[in-house]
N, C-alpha and C positions, 0 to 999 in steps of 0.2 A: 267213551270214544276210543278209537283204536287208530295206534301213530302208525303209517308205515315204516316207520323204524323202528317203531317195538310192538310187536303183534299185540304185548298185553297191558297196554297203556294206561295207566289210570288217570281220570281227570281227577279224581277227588283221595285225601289221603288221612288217615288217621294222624298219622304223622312222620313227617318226610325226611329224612337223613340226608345230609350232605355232606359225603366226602367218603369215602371206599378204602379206608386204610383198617388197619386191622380195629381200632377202636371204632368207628363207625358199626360195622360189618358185623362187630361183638355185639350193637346193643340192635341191631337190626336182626340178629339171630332171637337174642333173649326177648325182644316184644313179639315176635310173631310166635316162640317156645312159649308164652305164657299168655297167649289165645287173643293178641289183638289181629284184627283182621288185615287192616289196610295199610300195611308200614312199608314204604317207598326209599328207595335207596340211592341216591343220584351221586354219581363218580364221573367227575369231569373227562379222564382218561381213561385208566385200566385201573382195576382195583390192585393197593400196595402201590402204587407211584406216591411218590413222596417222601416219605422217614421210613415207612415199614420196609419197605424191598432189601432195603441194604442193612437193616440193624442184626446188628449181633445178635439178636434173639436171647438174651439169659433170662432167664427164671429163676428169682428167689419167694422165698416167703419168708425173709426178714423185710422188716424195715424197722426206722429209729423211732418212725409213731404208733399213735397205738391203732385206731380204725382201719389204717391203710393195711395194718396185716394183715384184716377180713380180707382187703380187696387182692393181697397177693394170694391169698391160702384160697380163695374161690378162683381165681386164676389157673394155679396149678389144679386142683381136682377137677376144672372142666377140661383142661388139657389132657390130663389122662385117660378121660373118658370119650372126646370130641372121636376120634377117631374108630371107635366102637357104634358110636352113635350114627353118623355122617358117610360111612366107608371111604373116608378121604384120609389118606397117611399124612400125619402132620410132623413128623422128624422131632419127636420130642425124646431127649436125652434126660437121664436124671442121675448124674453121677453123684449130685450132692455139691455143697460148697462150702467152702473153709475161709473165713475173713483172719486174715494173720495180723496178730499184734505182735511188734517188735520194740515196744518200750512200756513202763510199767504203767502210764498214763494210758496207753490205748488197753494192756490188761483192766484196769480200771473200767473202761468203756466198754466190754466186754461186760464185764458184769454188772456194770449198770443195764445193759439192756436184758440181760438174762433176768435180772427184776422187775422189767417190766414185761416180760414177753411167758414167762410162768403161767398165767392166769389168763393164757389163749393157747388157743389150740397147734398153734402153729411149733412144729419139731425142731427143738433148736439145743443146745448144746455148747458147753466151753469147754474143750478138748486139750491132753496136754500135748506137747512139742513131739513126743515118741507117739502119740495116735495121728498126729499130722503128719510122720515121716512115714506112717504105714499108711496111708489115704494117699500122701503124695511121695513117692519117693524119689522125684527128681527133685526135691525142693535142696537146697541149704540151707540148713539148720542156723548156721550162727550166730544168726540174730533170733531167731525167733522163739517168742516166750512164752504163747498162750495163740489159741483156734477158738471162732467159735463156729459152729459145725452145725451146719442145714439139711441133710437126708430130704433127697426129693428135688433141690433145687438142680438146675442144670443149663439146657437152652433147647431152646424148637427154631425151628426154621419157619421165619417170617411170614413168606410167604405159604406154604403148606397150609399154616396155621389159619390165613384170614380167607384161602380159598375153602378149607375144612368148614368155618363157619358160613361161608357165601352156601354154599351146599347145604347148611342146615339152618339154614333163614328161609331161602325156596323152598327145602322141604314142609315148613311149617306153614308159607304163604305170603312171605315178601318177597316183591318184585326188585329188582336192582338194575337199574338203567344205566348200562357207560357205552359208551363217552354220551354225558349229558352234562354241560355244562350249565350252572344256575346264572342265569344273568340277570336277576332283578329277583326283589323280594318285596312282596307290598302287604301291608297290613289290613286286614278288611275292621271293619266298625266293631263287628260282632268277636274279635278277638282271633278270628283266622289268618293264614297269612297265602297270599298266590306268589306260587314260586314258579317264576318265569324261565323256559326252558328251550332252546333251538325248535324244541319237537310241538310245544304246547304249555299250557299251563297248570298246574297244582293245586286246586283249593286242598292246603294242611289245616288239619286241626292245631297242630303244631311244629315246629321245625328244629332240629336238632344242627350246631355248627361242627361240626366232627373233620374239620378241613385241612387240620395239622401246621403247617405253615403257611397256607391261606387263609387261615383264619382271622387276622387283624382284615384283609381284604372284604370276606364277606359281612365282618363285622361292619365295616364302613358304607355297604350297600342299606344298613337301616341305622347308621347314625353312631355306633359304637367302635374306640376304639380301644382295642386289646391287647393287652401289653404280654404279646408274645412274642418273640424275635428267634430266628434260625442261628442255629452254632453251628460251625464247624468239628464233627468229631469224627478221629481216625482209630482207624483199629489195621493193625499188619498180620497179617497170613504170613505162615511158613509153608513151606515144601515139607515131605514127610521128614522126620528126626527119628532116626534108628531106634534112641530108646524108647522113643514115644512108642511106636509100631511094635517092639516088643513085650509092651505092657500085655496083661491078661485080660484086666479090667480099665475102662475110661476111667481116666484122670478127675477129680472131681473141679470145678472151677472156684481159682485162690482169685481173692483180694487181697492186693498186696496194701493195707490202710498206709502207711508211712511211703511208698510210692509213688501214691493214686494210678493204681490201676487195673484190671480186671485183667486173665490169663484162661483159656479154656482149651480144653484138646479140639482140633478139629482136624476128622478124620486121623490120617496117621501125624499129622503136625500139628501145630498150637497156633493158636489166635488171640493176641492179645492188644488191648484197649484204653490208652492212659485219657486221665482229665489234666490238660496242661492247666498254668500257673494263671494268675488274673493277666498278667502282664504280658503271657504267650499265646494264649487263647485268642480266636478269631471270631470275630460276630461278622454273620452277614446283614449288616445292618443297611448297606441299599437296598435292600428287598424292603424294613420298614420305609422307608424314602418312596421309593419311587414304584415297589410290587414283585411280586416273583417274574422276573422274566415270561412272557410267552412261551408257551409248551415244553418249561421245564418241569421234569415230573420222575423221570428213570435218569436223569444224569448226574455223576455228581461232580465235586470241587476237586480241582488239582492237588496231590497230596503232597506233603512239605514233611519228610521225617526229619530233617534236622530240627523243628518245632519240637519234635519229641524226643530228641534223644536222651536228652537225661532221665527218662522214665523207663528208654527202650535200654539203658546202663542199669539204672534198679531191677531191670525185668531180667536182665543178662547175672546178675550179681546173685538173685533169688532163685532162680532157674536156668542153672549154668550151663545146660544143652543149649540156650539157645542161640550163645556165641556162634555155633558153628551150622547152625539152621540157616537155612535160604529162604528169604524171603519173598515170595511169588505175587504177594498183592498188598496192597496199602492202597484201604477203602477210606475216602472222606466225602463224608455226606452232610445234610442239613438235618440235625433236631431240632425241636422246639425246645426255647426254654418261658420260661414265665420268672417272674423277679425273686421269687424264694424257690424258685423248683417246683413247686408242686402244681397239677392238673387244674383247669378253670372249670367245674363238674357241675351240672344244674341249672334250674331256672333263672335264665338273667331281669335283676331288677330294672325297670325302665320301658321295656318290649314285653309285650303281653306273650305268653304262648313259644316266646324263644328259648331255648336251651343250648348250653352250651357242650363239649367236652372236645375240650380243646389242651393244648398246652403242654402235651404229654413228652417229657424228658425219656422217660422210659414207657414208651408206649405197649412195647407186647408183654412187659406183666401185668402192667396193669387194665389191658385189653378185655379180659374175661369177667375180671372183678367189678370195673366202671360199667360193662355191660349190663351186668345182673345188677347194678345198684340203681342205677340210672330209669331200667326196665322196670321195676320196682316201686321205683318214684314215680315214676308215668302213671301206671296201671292201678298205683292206690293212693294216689295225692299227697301221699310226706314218705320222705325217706327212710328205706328202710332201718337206718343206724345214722348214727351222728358224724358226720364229716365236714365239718365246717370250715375246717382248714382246705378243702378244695373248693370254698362255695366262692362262684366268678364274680360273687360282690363284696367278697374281702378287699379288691380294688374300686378306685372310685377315679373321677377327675384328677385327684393329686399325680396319679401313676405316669408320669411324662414318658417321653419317647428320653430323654437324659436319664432319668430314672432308672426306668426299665433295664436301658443300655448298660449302667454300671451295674444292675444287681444281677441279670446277667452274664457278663462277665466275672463276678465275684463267686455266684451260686455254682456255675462249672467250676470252678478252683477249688470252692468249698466240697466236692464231691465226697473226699475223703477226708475231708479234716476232721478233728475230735468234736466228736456230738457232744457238749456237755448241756446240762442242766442251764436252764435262766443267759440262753444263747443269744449272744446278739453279733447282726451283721451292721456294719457302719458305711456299706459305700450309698451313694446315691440321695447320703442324708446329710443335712435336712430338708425334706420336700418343703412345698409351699404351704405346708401345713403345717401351722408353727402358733404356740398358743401369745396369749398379750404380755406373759411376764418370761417368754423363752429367751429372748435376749437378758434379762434380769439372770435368770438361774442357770444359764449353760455352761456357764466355768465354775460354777459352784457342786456341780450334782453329775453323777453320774447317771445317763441318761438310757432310756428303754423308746424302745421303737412300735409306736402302738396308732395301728389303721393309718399311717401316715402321720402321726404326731409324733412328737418326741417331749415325754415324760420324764421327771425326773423318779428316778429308782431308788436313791441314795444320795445326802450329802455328804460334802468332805469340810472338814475339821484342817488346821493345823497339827500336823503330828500323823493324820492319817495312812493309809499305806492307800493313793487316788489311783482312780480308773478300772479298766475294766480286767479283771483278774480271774475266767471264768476256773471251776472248780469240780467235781466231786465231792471233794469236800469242803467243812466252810472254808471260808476265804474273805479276803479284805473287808469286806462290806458287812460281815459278823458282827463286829464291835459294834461300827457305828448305827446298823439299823436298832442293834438294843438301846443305844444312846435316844433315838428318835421316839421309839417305842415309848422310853419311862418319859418322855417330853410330854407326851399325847398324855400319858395316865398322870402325871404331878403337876403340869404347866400349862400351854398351849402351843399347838402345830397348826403348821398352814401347808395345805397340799393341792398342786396342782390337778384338776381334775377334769381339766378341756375336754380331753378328749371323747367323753361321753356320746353315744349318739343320742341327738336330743330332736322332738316334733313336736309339731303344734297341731293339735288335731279339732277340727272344728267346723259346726254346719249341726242344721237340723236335726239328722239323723248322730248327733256324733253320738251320743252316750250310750244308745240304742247300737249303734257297732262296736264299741269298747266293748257292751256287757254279752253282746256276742263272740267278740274276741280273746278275753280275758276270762278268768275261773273267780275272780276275786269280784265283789260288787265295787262300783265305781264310787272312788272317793266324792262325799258335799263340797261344794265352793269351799276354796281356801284349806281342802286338808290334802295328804300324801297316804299314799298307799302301796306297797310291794304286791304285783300284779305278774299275773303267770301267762301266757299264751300256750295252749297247747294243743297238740296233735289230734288228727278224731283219734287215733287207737290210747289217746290219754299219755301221751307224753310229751316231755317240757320241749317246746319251741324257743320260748323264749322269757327273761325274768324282766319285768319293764317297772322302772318308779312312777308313777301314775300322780298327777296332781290338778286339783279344779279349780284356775286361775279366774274365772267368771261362768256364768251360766252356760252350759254345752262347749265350753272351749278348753281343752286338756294341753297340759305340757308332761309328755313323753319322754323320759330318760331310760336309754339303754347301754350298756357297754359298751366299748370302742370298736368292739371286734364284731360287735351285731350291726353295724346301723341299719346297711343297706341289706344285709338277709332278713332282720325283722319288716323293714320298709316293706321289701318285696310282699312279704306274707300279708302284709296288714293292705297293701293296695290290693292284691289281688282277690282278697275278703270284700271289699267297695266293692270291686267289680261283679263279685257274683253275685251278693246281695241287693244291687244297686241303692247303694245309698246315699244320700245329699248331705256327701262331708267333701272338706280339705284338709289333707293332710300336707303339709311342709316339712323339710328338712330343714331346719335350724342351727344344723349341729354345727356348722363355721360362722353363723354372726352372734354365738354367745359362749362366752367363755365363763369356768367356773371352778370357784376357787373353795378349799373345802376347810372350814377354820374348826379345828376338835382340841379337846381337853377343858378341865374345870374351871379353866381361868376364860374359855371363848368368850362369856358372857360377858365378863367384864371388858373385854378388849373391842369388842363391839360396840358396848352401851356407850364409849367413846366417843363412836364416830355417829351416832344417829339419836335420833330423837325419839326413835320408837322404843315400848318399852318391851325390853329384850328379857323378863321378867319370868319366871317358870308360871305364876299363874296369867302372863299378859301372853307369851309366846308359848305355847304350850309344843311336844312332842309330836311330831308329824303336821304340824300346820304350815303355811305358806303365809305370807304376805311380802305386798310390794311396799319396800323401803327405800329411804335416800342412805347413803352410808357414805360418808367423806364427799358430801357435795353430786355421789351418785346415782340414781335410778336403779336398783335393781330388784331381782327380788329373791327373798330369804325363807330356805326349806330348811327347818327345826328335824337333821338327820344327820347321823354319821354312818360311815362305812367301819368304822372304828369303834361305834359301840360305846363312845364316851360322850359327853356333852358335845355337840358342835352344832354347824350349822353348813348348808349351800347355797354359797350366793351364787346366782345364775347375772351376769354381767356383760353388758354388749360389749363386744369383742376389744370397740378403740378404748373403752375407759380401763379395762383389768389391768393393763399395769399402775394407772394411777392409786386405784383400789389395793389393790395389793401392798402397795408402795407405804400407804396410809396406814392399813393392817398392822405392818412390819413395826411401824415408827407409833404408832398408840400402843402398841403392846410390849416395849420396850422393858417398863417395869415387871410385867411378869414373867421376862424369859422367853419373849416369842422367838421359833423360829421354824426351816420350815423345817417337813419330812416326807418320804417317797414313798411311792407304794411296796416294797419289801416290807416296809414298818406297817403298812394297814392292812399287807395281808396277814401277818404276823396276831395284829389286833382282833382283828374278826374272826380269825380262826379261834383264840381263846373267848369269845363270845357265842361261837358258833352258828356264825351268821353263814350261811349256806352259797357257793357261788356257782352263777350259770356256765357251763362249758366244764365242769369240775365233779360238784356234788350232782349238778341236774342237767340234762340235755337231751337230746332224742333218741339215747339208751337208759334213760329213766322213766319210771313216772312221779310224781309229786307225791304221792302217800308213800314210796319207799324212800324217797328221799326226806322225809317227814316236813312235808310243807304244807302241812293238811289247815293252819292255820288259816293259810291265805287261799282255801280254797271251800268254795262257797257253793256246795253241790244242793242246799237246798232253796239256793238264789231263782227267782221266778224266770229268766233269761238261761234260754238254751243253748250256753256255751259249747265251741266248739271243743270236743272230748269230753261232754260231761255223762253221753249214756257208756263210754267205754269206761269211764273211772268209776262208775258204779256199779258196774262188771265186777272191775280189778278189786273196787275192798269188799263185793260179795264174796267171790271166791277167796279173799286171805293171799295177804303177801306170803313170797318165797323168800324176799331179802329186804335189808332194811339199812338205812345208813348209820352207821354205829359212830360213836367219838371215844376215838383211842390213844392214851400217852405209852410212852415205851422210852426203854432204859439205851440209851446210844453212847456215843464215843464223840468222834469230831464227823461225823454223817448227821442230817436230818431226815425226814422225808419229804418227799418233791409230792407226790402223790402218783399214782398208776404202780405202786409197790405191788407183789402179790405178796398176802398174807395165806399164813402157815398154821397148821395146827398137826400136829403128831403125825407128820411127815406128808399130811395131805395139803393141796391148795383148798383156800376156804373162801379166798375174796380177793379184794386188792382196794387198796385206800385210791381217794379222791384228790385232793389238796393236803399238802403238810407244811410244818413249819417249826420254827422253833421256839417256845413262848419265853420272853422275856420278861411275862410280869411272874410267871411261875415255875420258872429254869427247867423247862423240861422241855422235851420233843411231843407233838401233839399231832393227831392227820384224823380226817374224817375215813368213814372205809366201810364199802358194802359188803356186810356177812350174811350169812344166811339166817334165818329168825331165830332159830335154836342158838343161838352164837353172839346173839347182841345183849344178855343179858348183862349189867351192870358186873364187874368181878371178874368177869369170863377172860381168859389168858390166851392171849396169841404170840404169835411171832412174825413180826416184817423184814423181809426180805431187801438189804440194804448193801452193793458192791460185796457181794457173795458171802455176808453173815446174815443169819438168822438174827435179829434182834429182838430180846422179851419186848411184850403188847400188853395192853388189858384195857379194856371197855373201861370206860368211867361215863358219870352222870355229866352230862352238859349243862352252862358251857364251863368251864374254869373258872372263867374271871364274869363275876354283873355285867349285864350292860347298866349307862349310866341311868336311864330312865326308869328301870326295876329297881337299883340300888336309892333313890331318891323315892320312892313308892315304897319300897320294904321301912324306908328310916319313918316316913310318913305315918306310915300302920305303926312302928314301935311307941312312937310319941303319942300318939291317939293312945 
């Protein structure tokens, strides 16, 4: 059909973009650049109305994660090239940029990320004080002690930029409709969606939210609501400044970290950009209330410099021109922010066929990167690298409009504060997500913030040095997790372990979708199994505990950080396959508490009648028990590798349980411990973990999980003809377990590893083992490189530290160690 308002109308669309800001516009290039045909573009006003028109345009290829640097470093390389491509000038500047540390804590942070940024490709550099006075010479030296130094990064001009890619989306064969406003969005049976439009109607295969600060709006036209909210952020122009204009070459752009603020030449003057304090900072929070104003699109917020002065004093003190600079504009616009910063990126769970890329703080770098990731996903059904930390179902129901609003508010102040290791933010908590013994343990333990729960990390002692003391190196919670640590190996611990996400999977067809889902064969009634999901091209999606509570009905436990991204995947498997299951989310009416060490047995046999016996309750079995008067039921596992058990407990009884726990096991020393102590445990075990050792930059035979993977299983798992591709052809790397000689540093994991001055890998997970006082971290090498003996060096806050491959794991687990004494005595 053909609209008269656009000659070339399509009724029907591959899949239909909504929203015309440079992120849109980016993946609406990259589908139609990588041969889909039908990709539809709908921009309520003009394309750039919204957050793009007015941002400062910088471009780095740093960041503090590790995947997101992909998504900067494809960023910058299609920028350099878009305008070769397109014949559209996009203003792109690349002086380079220099983040200034001025105290020995941000030096530190510096080189923490230089260890983790080695072993990518992205160009980066810790520069001394006399190379930053030659890069920048208007700066003042006085304070500053250490650069680290990006080559390539700079900024483009916003708009250039999204109309460059508009030009090379039509060249390819997407159409882009504005002003077309979406005013209804209806889901069809078959999984399509008609997107309702002034001009006519859309049957999408799919629909992308790409709407910036309309996004929570469109989300609430099918049911969802999105916990992005618009900031206020300013940036001030100068008039040209003599020496700026006398310079030869552009100034490269400083971050000033101990200011919070960004500084960049523009033209002959400077433009620079603070992140005010939690307390100064503005949210446009009537927009969540009540919606963006009507045909607000190119305007923006009145600006307030007195908000900022004390930054535009740092900025004067740093770059002492600019006292006497004229300021000619003071831009305040709306970004989006989302409650930790980062993008809501991918297939939303709940809505068939919707995707999201929304939420974008810093939208034009990450414009090019999300495009191509996004584009990628679409075209080949999993993504093409691991980014989990952007997936739009790390949030759930808990995310309130209260919520949202404080972490918000917190995430802008946090702009520049010190990245350290094992971060936690505190506003906005505790959500309603709160386990049955969190009242019990919250002034006892220092607490971690997980999917909406709050966990305990560490308890406090008398005598202890309590709270939250983050580090570099070790730090407060040192001592005490070794204290926990020998609990679990001499005693018994009890750990909180709610948070898991947990389903019940069940129906006709269930074990017949499991054995399609999973690599692993599906556990008999009453036993437990470690179960892999993964990708067609054979890599890990996802690590799930599998158990068969009665005939066709499974209880599903996954990580707190998976629920609702495994969820997605495993519904959207029913859907294509059409099968006669239900799946439920269970993970808030059961709560579970996790009791380990040699003495669990005894401390349980207590409270029940069942016999808790190694030949009655054997090693990965289930059964449903009464314990202290309650219903639950009991999986013979630990995370910890030593004797224990998981009791799985409806949500009202787990404090009473726990309560009972504590008080039976008096004589032995019970008490509890947090997860630093069980990562601690399993990594001397060598228990392998998802988002670390394995994720969708792995596959399962390099990471050696070949155990739990069942390639000659009758059931045509998904990735099973790719993984027997992968071990025809012979691994290139392999996950190696390495101890190394340190000081008062451990490993975190994402270190790069070293060999006779080349990069050779980079470790996964690390930790500090306290049954064998050493430092220990998993770490991909390359084959030639993982033999037993073989010597490396980890790259740790700018030393080299000796490595060496050892045989795994360290320490027994306890059910090989009780099987080795078995075979002696025989």
């Amino acid at each position: 059909m053909m609209s008269r308002f656009f000659p070339r109308w399509k009724d029907t669309a591959e899949t239909v973009i909504i929203g015309g800001g440079c992120v849109g516009v980016s993946l609406a290039y990259h589908l139609a650049k990588a041969g889909q045909k039908d990709v539809v573009l709908l921009e309520k006003s003009e394309l750039t109305a919204g957050s793009t028109w007015h941002a400062a345009g910088l471009t780095t290829y740093y960041h503090p994660g590790i995947n997101l640097k992909k998504v900067h470093y494809h960023s910058i390389k299609l920028y350099e090239s878009l305008e070769a491509e397109t014949g559209q000038a996009v203003g792109f500047h690349q002086p380079g940029s220099i983040r200034i540390a001025s105290t020995p804590v941000r030096v530190d942070e510096l080189k923490y990320q230089m260890a983790r940024t080695h072993w990518h490709p992205t160009p980066q550099w810790l520069i001394t004080p006399e190379k930053i006075k030659e890069l920048f010479p208007l700066l003042n030296m006085d304070k500053v002690l250490a650069g680290l130094y990006n080559p390539g990064d700079g900024h483009i001009d916003p708009y250039s930029l999204t109309m460059a890619l508009a030009a090379g989306a039509r060249m390819y064969g997407a159409q882009i409709y504005n002003p077309a406003l979406v005013s209804g969005l209806t889901p069809t049976s078959d999984g399509k969606w008609d997107v309702q439009t002034p001009y006519g109607t859309i049957r999408a295969n799919r629909i992308v939210n790409a709407t910036g600060f309309w996004a929570r709006e469109v989300g609430q036209q099918i049911g969802f609501e999105h916990p992005t909210i618009p900031v206020h952020h300013q940036y001030v122009v100068t008039a040209t400044v003599p020496e700026v204009k006398a310079l030869k070459a552009e100034l490269p752009v400083i971050r000033d970290l101990e200011g919070s603020y960004y500084l960049r030449q523009e033209r002959d003057g400077l433009l620079f950009g603070p992140y005010e304090r939690e307390e100064k900072m503005v949210l446009q929070d009537s927009w969540v209330r009540d919606g963006v104003p009507p045909g607000f699109g190119k305007e923006l917020f009145e600006s307030d410099l007195d908000r900022i002065m004390h930054h535009v004093e740092m900025a004067m003190e740093m770059v002492p021109v600019l006292k006497n600079a004229d300021i000619i504009n003071i831009v305040s616009g709306p970004i989006t922010y989302t409650p930790d910063l980062l993008p809501m990126v991918g297939p939303h769970q709940g809505a068939r066929s919707y995707w999201t890329a929304i939420g974008f703080g810093y939208g034009v770098i990450h414009a090019g990167g999300i495009g191509k990731f996004l584009s990628d996903w679409i075209v080949t059904g999993e993504p093409p690298y691991d980014l989990i930390e952007c997936d739009p179902n790390r949030y759930g129901k808990w995310t309130t409009v209260p919520y949202m609003c404080a972490k918000a508010r917190e995430s802008y102040g946090f702009n520049n504060v010190v990245g350290y290791p094992k971060e936690e933010r505190f506003a906005g908590r505790p959500t309603n997500r709160t386990s049955g013994v969190y009242e019990l343990l919250k002034g006892k333990a220092s607490m971690g913030f997980h999917a909406g729960w709050e966990q305990p990390h560490w308890f406090y002692k008398p005598g202890d040095n309590v709270g939250y003391k983050p580090s570099f190196r070790r730090t407060n919670w040192f001592g005490p997790v070794g204290r926990e640590c020998k609990l679990v190996m001499e005693k018994v611990g009890v750990i909180d372990l709610t948070p898991f996400g947990k389903f019940m999977v069940k129906g006709k067809d269930s074990h017949k979708l499991l054995d399609r889902l999973f690599a692993n064969t599906m556990p008999k009634v009453g036993l437990t199994n470690i179960s892999h999901m993964l990708t067609p091209t054979g890599r890990v999606y996802a690590e799930v505990t599998i158990t068969q509570l009665t005939p066709g009905e499974f209880l599903l436990i996954t990580g707190s950080g998976s629920e609702l991204h495994d969820l997605r995947w495993m519904e959207e498997e029913v859907v294509e396959g059409a099968y006669d299951v239900d799946i439920s989310n269970v993970t808030e009416d059961i709560g579970v508490l996790g009791v380990a060490g040699p003495k669990a047995r005894d401390v349980l046999q207590k409270l029940t009648q069942e016999d808790m016996s190694d030949a009655s309750f054997k090693f990965l079995h289930c059964k449903p028990i009464q314990l202290g008067g309650v219903n639950l039921r009991a999986i013979r596992i630990s995370y910890t590798g030593e004797l224990g058990w998981e009791l799985y407990i409806p949500h009202k009884d787990m404090a009473a349980v726990y309560q009972a726990i504590m008080a039976a096991g008096e004589d032995e020393g019970i008490d509890n411990f947090g997860t630093y102590a069980m990562s601690s445990l399993r990594l001397e075990k060598g228990f392998r973990g998802w988002g670390a050792e394995m994720n969708c930059d792995t596959n399962p035979l390099e990471a050696g999980l070949d155990y739990f993977i069942k390639l000659n299983k009758h059931a045509d798992f998904i990735g099973k003809a790719a993984l027997q591709e992968i071990k025809a052809k012979g691994l290139k790397r392999k996950l190696s377990y390495i101890t190394m000689d340190t000081d008062d540093v451990d490993p975190e994991g994402n270190e790069t590893i070293w060999l006779n001055g080349k990069v050779v890998g980079n470790t996964t997970s690390g930790a500090y083992s306290y049954t064998t006082q050493q430092s220990l971290a998993f770490a991909y090498l390359p084959v030639e490189l993982c033999s037993v003996g073989q010597k490396v060096e980890v790259e740790m806050l700018g030393r080299k530290y000796p490595a060496m491959v050892v045989q795994e794991p360290l320490v027994l687990t306890e059910p090989t160690r009780t099987r080795l004494q078995k075979k002696s005595k025989a």
